[in-house]
C-alpha positions as CSV (number, residue, x, y, z in Angstrom):
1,X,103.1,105.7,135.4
2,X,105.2,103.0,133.9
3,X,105.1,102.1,130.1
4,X,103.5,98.6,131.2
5,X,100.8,100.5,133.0
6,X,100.1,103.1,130.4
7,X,99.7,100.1,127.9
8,X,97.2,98.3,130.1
9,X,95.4,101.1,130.8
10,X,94.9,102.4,127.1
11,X,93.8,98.8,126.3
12,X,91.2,98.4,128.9
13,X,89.9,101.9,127.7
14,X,89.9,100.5,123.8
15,X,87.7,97.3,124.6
16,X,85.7,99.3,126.8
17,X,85.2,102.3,124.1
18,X,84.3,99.2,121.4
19,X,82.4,97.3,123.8
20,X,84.8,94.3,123.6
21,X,84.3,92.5,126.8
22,X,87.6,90.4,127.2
23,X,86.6,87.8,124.8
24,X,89.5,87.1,122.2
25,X,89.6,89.0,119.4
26,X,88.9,88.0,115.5
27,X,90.5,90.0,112.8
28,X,92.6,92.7,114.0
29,X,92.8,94.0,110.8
30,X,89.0,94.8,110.2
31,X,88.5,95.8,113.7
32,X,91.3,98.7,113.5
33,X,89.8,100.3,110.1
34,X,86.4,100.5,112.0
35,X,86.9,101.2,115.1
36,X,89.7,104.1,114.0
37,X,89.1,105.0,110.6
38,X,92.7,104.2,109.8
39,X,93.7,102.3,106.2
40,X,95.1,99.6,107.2
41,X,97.4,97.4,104.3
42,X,99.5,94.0,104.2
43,X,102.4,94.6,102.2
44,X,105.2,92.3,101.0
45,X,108.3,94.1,102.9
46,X,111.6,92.5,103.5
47,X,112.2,89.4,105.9
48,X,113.5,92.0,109.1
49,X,110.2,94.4,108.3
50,X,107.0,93.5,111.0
51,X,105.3,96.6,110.6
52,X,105.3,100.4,110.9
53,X,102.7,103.5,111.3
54,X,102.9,106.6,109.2
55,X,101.7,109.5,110.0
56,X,100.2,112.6,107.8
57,X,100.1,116.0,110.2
58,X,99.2,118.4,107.7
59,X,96.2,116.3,106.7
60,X,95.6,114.7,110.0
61,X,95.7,111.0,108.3
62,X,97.3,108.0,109.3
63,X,98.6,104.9,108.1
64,X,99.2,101.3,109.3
65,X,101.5,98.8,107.2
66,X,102.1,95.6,108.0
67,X,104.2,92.9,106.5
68,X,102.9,89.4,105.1
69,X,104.2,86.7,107.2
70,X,104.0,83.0,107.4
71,X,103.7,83.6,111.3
72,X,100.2,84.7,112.0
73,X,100.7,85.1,115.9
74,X,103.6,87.9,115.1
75,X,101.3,89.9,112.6
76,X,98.6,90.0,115.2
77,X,100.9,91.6,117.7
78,X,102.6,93.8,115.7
79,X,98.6,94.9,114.6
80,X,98.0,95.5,118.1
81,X,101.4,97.5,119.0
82,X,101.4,100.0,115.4
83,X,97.7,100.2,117.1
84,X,99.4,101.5,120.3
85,X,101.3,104.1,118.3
86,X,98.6,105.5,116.6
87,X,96.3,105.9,120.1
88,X,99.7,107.1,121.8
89,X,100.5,109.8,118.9
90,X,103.2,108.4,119.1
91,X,105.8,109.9,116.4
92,X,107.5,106.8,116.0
93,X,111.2,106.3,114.4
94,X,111.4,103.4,112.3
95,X,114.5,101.9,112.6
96,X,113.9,102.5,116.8
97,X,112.9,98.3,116.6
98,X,116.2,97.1,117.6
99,X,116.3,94.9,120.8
100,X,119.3,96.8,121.9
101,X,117.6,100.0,123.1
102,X,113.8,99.7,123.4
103,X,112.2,103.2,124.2
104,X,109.2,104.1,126.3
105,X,107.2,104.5,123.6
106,X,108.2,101.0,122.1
107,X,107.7,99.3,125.6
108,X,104.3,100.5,126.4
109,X,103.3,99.7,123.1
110,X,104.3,95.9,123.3
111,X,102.4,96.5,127.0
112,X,99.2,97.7,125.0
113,X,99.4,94.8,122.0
114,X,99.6,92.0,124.8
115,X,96.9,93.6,126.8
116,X,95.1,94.2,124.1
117,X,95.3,90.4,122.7
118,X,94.7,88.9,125.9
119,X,93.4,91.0,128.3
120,X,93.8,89.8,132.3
121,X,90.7,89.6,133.1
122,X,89.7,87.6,130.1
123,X,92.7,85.3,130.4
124,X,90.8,84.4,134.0
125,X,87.5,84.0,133.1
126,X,89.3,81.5,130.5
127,X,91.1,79.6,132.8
128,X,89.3,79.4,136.5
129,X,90.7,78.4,139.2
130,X,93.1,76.2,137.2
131,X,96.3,75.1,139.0
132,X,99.7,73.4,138.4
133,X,99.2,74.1,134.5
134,X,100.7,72.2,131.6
135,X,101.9,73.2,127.9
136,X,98.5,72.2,127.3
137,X,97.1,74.0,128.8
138,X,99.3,77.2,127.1
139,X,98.4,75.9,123.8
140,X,94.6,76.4,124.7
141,X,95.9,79.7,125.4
142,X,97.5,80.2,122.9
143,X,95.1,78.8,120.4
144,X,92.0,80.8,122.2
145,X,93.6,84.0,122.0
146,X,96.0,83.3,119.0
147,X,98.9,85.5,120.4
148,X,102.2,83.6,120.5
149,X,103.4,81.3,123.2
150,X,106.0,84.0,124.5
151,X,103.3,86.8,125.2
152,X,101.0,83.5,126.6
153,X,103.5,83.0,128.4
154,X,103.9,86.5,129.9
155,X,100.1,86.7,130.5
156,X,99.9,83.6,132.4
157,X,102.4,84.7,135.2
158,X,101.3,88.0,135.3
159,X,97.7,86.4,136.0
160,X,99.6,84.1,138.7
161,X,99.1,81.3,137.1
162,X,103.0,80.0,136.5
163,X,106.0,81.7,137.9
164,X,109.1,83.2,136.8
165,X,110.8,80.0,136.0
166,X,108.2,78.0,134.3
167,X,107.3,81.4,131.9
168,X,111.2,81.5,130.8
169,X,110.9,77.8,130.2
170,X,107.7,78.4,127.7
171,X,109.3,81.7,126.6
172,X,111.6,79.2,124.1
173,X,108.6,77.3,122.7
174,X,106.9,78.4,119.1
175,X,103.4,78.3,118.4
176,X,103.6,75.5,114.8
177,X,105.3,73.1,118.1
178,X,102.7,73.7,120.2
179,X,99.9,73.2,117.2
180,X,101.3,69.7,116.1
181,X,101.6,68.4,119.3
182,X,97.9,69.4,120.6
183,X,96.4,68.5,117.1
184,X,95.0,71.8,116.0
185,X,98.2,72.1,112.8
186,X,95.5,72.6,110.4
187,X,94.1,75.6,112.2
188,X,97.3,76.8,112.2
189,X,98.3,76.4,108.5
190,X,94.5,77.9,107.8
191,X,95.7,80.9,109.9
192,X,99.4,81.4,108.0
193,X,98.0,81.0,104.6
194,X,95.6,84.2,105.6
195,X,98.7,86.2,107.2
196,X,101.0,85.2,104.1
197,X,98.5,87.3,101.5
198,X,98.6,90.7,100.6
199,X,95.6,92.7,101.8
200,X,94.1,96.1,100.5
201,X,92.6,98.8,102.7
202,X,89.2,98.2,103.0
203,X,88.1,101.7,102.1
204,X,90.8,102.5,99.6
205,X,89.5,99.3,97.2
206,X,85.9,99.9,98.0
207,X,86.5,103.1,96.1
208,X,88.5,101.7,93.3
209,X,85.5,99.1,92.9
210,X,82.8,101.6,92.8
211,X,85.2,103.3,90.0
212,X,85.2,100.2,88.1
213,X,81.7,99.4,88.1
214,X,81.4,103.6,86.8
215,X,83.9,102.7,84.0
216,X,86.4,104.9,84.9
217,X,88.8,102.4,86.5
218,X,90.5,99.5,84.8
219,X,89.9,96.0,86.3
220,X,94.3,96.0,86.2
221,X,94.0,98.5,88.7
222,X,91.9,96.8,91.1
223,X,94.1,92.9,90.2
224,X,97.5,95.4,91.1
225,X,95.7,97.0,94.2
226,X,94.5,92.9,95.6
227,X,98.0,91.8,94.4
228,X,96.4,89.0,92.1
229,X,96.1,88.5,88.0
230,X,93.6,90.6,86.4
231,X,91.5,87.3,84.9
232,X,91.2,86.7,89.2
233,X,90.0,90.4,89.5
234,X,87.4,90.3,86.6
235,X,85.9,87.0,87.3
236,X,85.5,87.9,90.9
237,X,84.0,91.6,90.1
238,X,82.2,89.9,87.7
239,X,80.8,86.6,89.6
240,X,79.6,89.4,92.8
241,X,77.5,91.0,89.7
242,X,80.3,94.2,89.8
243,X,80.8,94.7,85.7
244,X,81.3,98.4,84.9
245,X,78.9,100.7,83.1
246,X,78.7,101.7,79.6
247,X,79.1,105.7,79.3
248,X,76.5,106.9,77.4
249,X,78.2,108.9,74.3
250,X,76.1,111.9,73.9
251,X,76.1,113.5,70.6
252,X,75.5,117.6,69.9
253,X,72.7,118.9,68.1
254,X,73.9,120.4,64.8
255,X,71.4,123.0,65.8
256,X,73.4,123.8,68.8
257,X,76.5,124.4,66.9
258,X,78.4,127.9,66.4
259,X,78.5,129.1,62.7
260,X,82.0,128.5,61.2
261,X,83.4,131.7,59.7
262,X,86.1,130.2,57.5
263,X,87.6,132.5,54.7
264,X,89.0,130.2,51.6
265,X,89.9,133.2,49.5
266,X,93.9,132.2,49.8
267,X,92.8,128.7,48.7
268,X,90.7,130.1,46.2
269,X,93.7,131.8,44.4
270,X,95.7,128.8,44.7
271,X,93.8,126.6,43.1
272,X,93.1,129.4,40.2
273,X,96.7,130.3,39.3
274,X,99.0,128.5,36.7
275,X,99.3,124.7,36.7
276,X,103.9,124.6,37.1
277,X,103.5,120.5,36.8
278,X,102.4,120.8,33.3
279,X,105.1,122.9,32.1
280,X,107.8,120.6,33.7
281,X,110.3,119.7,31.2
282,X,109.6,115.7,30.0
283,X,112.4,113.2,30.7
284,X,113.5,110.8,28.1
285,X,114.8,107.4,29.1
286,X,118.0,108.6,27.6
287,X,118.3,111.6,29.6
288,X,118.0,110.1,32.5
289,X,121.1,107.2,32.3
């Protein structure tokens, strides 16, 4: 089976295991952590790094990274494909990105992503028995399924709806061109602003919260973990009710003290024998220059 094939048909299975239909999909990264379990975390990374998945064997645990972008379209996709590794078990090589060489495992996880993001069947029910179509119509594509013109693009004339020619032509176009010139730019800059933030795992600052309201967590943890000030943290903790306990300081019993055996016989003597400061010799003023 070919890596395009293996991705469609592991994506097909995924909406069908989370009963997804072929609607569109809303946030990836919410969907992942509960449908798989896995922590998912936007990171600030350098300018060339999308996204990677790390993977624990010894404690059977996995991770998905991704990196804060002001292109929302690309952080869904790369989602979806770190998504692809993880259902592949894939053992993936990080550096293995580069256009030059793209693997098996690489290809049929792009297959996956865009299969994933817009799914055939939904791209269809979508679009009818529309014909002859227009960049208008890919921006409602685009927009709908909020993937990026390119994998649009690719959907659209695997569907049969454009051919080769026409998909190469769209291939070049972005999705903030497409958004300004169908009027729907400030859904778009809603949409970067969101993929531009940092974002916590879901479970991992759950747990730090329920720490904080027990007191044993600092509010500076929590403001470090959310990548905001710590007067943001407290005020939200504290405005969603979340102020951490006071731990009851619980005193012993004298009763329930040991007896102290303490021998002062060597202080005893010390305290009785000769007094040396008084028989220091005075100093005169003279004496002393």
């Amino acid at each position: 089976m070919s890596a395009e094939a293996e991705g469609r048909s592991a994506a097909e299975r995924f909406r069908e295991e989370q009963h997804l239909g072929v609607q569109p999909l809303g946030d990836l990264v919410a969907l992942i952590e509960q449908a798989t379990g896995i922590d998912v975390a936007v990171l600030e990374a350098d300018q060339d790094q999308h996204g990677l998945m790390m993977r624990d064997p010894q404690r059977d645990a996995v991770f998905i990274g991704v990196a804060c972008t002001s292109r929302p379209m690309r952080q869904r996709s790369t989602l979806a494909h770190e998504l692809g590794h993880v259902l592949f078990t894939d053992v993936t090589d990080n550096s293995a990105g580069a256009w030059s060489h793209r693997s098996h495992e690489e290809i049929r996880a792009d297959a996956f992503a865009r299969h994933l993001l817009i799914p055939i069947e939904g791209l269809r029910e979508f679009l009818g028995e529309r014909e002859l179509l227009s960049q208008s119509v890919l921006s409602e594509v685009v927009q709908r399924f909020l993937v990026s013109p390119s994998i649009a693009a690719i959907a659209l004339c695997q569907a049969g709806y454009i051919d080769a020619a026409t998909k190469r032509e769209w291939l070049a176009l972005t999705t903030p061109q497409l958004a300004t010139r169908f009027g729907w730019s400030d859904q778009y800059r809603a949409l970067r602003d969101e993929s531009a933030r940092r974002r916590a795992p879901q479970r991992l600052l759950a747990r730090a919260i329920s720490a904080y309201a027990e007191g044993v967590l600092s509010v500076q943890a929590i403001a470090t973990l959310r990548g905001i000030t710590r007067q943001e943290a407290e005020a939200e903790l504290r405005e969603a009710g979340v102020v951490p306990s006071e731990q009851p300081v619980e005193w012993a019993d004298l009763t329930e003290l040991p007896d102290a055996d303490v021998d002062l016989a060597a202080l005893d003597a010390a305290l009785e024998g000769p007094d040396h400061d008084a028989a220091a010799p005075e100093v005169t003023a003279g004496e002393d220059g």
